[in-house]
N, C-alpha and C positions, 0 to 999 in steps of 0.2 A: 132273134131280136134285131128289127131293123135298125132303132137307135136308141137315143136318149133325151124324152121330151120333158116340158114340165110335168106330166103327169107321174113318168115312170122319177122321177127325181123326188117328188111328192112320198111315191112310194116307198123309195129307199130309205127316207126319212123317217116315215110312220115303222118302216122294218126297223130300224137302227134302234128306234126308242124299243120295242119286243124285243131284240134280242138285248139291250140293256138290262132291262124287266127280267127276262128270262134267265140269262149268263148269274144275274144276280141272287136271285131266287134261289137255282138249283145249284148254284156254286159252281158252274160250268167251264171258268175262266182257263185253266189249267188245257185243257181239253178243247178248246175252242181255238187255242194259241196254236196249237197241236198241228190241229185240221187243216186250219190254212199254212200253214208251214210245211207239213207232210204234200200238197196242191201244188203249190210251187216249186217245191227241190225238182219237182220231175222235168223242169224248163232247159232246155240244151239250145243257148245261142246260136252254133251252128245249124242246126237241122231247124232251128224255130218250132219244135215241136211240143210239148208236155207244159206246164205252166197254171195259171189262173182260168181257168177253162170248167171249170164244175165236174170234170171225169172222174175225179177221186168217188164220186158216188154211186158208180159203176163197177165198184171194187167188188169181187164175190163175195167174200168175207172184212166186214168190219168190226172183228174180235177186240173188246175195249174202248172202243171210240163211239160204242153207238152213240152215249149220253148226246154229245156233239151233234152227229149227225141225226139223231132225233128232234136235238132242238132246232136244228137248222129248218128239219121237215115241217115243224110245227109253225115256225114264223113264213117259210114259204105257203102252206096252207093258207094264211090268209093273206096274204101280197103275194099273190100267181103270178102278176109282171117280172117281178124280180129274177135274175136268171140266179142261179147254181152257185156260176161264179164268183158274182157282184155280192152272193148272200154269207160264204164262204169266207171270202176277205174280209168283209165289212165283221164277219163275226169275230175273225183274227181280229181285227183294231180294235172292235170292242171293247174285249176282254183283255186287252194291254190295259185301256183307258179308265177301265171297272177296277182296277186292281193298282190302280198307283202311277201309272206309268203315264208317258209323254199323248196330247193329242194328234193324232195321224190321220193328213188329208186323204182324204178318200173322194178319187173318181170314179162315179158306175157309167158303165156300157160293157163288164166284159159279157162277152159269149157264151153259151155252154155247147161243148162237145160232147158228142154222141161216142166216142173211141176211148177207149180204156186207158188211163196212163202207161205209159211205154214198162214192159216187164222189167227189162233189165235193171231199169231205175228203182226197180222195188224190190225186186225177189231175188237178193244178191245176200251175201255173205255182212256181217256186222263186228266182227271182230277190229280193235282197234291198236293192236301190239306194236305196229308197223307205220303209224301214223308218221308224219312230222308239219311242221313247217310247210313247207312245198306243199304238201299233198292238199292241206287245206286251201291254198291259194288256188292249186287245182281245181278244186272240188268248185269252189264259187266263180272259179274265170268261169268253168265250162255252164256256166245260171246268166254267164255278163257281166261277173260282179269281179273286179279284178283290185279293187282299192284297198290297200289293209286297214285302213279306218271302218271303212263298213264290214269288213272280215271279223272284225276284232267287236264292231258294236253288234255286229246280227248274232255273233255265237255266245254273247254275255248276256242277249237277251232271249237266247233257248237255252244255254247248256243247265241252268238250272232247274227245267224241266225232264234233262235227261236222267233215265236210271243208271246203274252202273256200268262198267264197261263189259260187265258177263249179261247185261241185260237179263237181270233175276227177275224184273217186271214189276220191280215199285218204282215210282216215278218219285222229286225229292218229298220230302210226308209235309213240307211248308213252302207250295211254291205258288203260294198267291198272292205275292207280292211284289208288283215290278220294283224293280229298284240296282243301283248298283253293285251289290251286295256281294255277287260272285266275284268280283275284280277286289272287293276287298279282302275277300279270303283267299282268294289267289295269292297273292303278295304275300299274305298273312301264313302263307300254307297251312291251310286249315280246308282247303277244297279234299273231298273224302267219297266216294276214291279217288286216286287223281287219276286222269288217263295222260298218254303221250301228248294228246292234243293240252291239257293243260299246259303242259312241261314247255312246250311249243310258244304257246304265246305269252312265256315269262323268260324264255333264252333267245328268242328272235329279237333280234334289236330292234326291227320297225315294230312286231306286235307288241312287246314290252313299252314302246315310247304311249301307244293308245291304251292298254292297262293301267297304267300308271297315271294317265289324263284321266280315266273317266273312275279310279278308283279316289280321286281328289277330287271333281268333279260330277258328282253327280247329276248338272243341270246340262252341263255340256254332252254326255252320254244321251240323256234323252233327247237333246236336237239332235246330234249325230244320228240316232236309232230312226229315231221318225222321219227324217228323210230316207234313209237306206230302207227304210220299211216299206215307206213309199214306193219305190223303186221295187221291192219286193213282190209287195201285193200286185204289180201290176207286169211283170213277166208273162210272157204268151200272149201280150193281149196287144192291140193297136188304137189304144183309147183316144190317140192325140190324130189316128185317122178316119175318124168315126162321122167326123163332121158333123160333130151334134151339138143342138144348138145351147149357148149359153144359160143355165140357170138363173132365172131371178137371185139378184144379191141376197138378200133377206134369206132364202130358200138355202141357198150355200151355207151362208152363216149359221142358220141353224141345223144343215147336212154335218158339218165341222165344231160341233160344240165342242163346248169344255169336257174335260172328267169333271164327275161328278162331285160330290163333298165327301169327306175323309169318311163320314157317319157312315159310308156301305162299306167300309173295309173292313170294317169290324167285323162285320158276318162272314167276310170273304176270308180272312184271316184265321181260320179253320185247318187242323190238319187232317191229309186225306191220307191214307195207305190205298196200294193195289186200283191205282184209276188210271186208266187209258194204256194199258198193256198193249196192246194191240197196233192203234195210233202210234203210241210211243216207240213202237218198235220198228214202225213203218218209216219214220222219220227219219231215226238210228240207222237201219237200212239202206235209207238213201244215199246220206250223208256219207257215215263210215264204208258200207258195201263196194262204195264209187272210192274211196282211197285206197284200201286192198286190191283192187284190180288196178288201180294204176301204180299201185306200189309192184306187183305181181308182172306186170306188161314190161316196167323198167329193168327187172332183175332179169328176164329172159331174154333181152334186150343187151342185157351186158354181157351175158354168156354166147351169145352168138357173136359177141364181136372178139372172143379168143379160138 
């Protein structure tokens, strides 16, 4: 994709309202947050490689997540401009926006890669016994992301899509509803199961300072989120050097609507068992697999030095 003109902007617009349509319909919200979240974990600032790039769709197997990436297929079928990537993210924001959650600007022009997300990022271990503190600051420096305010707002708005820390393969049976909710059960200890990384961001004194804000705050967590989102969705990609030209205002404006009216959350508001096994795992994978090896790298690390 050369760039980003009125037309392909047009596009993204007319796709955004289908995947609204569609996320909504088949209850896909859950699953959609997934996909693009599972797209990006794979981004390493150093190497600049893995990221917002459409390659998750290259995966051999997508056990659980097809619904996702079915619907994604179904709204690229009719907007073929639209690359992989831009359809990917825009579906992650959606499905925030369908379900309660903050509006999140979204810039298209990313690319799609033709290369597989890097293995190692996916097909790693998920066990989380070993977790702390550190490890998760790790885990996001090594994406760019080093601030404990977006640490704290980017995993309050996944972890309640995670399943447990044995990854049995239910995802939570009511997680379509953004909202602050997790940070209030946190505090509340009423988070079930808990894993170390809870434990984490209620004895860290900087992550407990942002739990405590946004479990008081609910409006403040969603600007926090939607900017860090922001920043999320658009990992691997070089949107600010694309030199593409300015969208009509009016075209923005409606690229950037509102969520919708409360009236579709009542449908969304459904519980699911056993959805996105597969996604979900891949996710979990990323995320926890990349703290065991560097929890793993440190301990051999320490034995060499006696």
């Amino acid at each position: 994709m050369a760039g980003v003109d009125d037309d392909y902007v047009k596009e993204i617009e007319k796709a955004r309202r289908e995947l609204r349509f569609l996320i909504t319909l088949k209850k896909c919200a859950p699953l959609s947050r997934m996909l693009a979240w599972a797209e990006v974990c794979t981004y390493d600032v150093q190497t600049r490689t893995g990221g917002a790039n459409g390659s998750i769709r290259l995966l051999p197997t997508k056990t659980g997540g097809e619904p996702a990436f079915q619907l994604c297929e179904d709204v690229k079928a009719k907007f073929k401009k639209v690359s992989y990537a831009d359809l990917y993210q825009l579906a992650g924001i959606v499905a925030i926006e369908v379900t309660g959650g903050p509006t999140i600007p979204f810039v298209p022009g990313r690319q799609d890669s033709n290369e597989s997300p890097p293995a190692e990022r996916l097909l790693v271990g998920f066990q989380i016994s070993q977790a702390d503190a550190q490890d998760l600051r790790n885990f996001f420096s090594r994406m760019g992301l080093s601030e404990d305010k977006d640490i704290v707002a980017l995993w309050g708005g996944i972890r309640e899509l995670l399943p447990p820390n044995d990854i049995s393969g239910q995802m939570a049976k009511d997680p379509l509803k953004f909202d602050n909710s997790y940070f209030v059960k946190l505090l509340r200890n009423n988070v079930s199961p808990r894993s170390p990384i809870d434990d984490a961001l209620v004895k860290d004194e900087k992550f407990r300072h942002y739990v405590e804000l946004y479990e008081k705050d609910e409006d403040t967590f969603f600007k926090d989120y939607a900017i860090v989102h922001e920043k999320l969705s658009e990992l691997g990609c070089n949107l600010k050097k694309l030199n593409q030209p300015k969208p009509p205002q009016e075209l923005f404006e409606k690229l950037n609507q509102p969520k919708p009216p409360k009236g579709l959350f009542a449908k969304l508001n459904q519980p699911r068992e056993l959805i996105g096994i597969g996604l979900v795992s891949v996710v979990v994978t990323v995320i926890l697999g990349y703290l065991i090896k560097k929890k793993k790298r440190n301990h051999l690390e320490n034995e060499e030095d006696f």
